[in-house]
C-alpha positions in Angstrom: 59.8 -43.1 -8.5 59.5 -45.6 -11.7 57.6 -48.4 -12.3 59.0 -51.5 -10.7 59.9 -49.7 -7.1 58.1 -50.6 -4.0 56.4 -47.9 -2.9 56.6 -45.7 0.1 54.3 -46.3 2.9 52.3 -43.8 4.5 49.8 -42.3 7.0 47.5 -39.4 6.2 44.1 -38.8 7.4 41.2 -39.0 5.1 37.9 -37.1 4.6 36.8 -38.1 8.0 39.7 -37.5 10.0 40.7 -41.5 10.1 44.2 -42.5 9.2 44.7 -44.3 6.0 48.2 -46.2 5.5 49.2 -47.9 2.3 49.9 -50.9 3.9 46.3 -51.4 5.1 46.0 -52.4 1.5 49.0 -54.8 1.1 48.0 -58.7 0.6 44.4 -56.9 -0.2 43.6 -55.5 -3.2 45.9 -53.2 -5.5 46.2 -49.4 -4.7 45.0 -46.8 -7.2 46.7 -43.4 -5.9 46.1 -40.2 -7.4 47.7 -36.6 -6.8 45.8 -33.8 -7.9 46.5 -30.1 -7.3 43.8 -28.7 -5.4 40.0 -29.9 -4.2 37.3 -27.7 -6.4 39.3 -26.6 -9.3 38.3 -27.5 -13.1 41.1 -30.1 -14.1 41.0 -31.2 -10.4 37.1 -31.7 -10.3 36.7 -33.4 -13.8 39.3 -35.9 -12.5 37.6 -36.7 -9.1 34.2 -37.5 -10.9 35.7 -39.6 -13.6 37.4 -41.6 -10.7 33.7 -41.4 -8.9 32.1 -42.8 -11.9 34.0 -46.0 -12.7 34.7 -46.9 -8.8 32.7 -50.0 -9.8 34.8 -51.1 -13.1 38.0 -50.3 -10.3 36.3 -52.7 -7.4 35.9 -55.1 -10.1 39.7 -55.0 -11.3 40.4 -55.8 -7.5 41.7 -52.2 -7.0 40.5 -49.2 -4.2 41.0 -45.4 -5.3 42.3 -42.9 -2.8 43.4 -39.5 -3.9 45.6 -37.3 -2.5 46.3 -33.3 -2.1 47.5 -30.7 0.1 44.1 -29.5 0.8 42.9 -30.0 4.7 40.5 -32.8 5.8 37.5 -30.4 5.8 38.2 -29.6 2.2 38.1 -33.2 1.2 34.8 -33.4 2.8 33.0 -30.4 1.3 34.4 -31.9 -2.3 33.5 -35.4 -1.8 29.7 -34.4 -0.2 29.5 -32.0 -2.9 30.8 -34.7 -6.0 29.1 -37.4 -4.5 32.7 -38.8 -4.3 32.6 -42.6 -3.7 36.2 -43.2 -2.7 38.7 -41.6 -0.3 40.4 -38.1 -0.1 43.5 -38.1 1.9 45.1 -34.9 3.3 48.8 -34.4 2.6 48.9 -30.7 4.2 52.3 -31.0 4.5 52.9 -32.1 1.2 55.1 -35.2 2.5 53.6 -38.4 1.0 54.0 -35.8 -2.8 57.8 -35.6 -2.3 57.8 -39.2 -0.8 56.6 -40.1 -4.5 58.2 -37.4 -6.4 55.6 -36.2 -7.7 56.8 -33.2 -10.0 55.5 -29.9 -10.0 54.0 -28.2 -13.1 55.7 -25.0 -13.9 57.6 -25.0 -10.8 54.7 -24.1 -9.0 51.1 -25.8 -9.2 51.0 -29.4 -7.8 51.6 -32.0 -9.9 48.5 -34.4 -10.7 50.1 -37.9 -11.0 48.4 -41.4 -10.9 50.0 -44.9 -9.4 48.7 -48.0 -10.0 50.3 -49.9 -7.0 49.7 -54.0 -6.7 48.9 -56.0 -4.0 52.7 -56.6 -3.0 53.0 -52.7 -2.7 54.5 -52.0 -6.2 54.2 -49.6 -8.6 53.2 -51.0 -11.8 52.0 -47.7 -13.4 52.8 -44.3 -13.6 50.7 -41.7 -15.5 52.0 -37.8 -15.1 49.7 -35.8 -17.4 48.7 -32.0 -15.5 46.0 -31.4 -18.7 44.8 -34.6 -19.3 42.2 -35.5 -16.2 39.9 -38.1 -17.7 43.2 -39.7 -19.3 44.4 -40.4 -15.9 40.9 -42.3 -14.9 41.0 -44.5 -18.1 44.9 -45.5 -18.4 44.5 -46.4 -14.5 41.8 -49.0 -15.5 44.2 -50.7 -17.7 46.8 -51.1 -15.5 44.1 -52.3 -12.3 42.8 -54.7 -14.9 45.9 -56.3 -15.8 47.2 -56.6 -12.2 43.9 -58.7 -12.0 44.4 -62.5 -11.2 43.0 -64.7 -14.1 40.7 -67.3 -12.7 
């Protein structure tokens, strides 16, 4: 995938077992998706609370958050309950929504952690691929959101 193609839609279940598409979004508001490896690790966790602390700045750039991994629905919920996580966890146990957006994996191994910025129309207008750089994924997201923002 590369900036500029519409992106797949989708259905995964979320935190509480209800079904999230991407199109439930389109017309709406513009789609901040994140892949991360695995609920609870490090990287993974310092990502999840950066996106928990500016869910404000993204409602206000006109955007929602979702985040995506292979972990099950009952691991999104012990991670969000224990985070405090303000925005939704989807399950992608079967990894298909990940090759859907070609999200690469690290060392030929590990999950990739990969964030889209996706506008109202349904296309990508950002793509940040960093596995290291967590809080880098929450900031350069912002950006994007922001400028997808219509100017009143």
């Amino acid at each position: 995938m590369k900036e500029g193609d519409k992106a797949p839609d989708f259905m995964l279940n979320d935190h509480d077992g209800k079904p999230v598409s991407l199109a439930d979004f389109r017309g709406k508001q513009a789609v901040v998706l994140f892949f991360y490896p695995k609920d609870e690790s490090p990287i993974c966790t310092i990502e999840a609370c950066g996106f928990r602390d500016m869910t404000a700045s993204f409602a206000e750039a006109g955007a929602v958050v979702l985040g995506i991994s292979s972990d099950s629905v009952s691991s999104h919920k012990t991670f969000i309950d224990q985070y405090k996580l303000s925005y939704r966890l989807l399950a992608d146990t079967e990894g298909v929504v990940r090759r859907a957006f070609e999200v690469p994996r690290s060392l030929g191994m590990i999950p990739g952690r990969v964030t889209f910025v996706i506008d109202r129309e349904g296309v990508i207008r950002f793509i940040y691929n960093s596995q290291l750089r967590a809080q880098q994924h929450v900031e350069r997201a912002l950006e994007a959101a922001r400028i997808l923002t219509p100017k009143i």
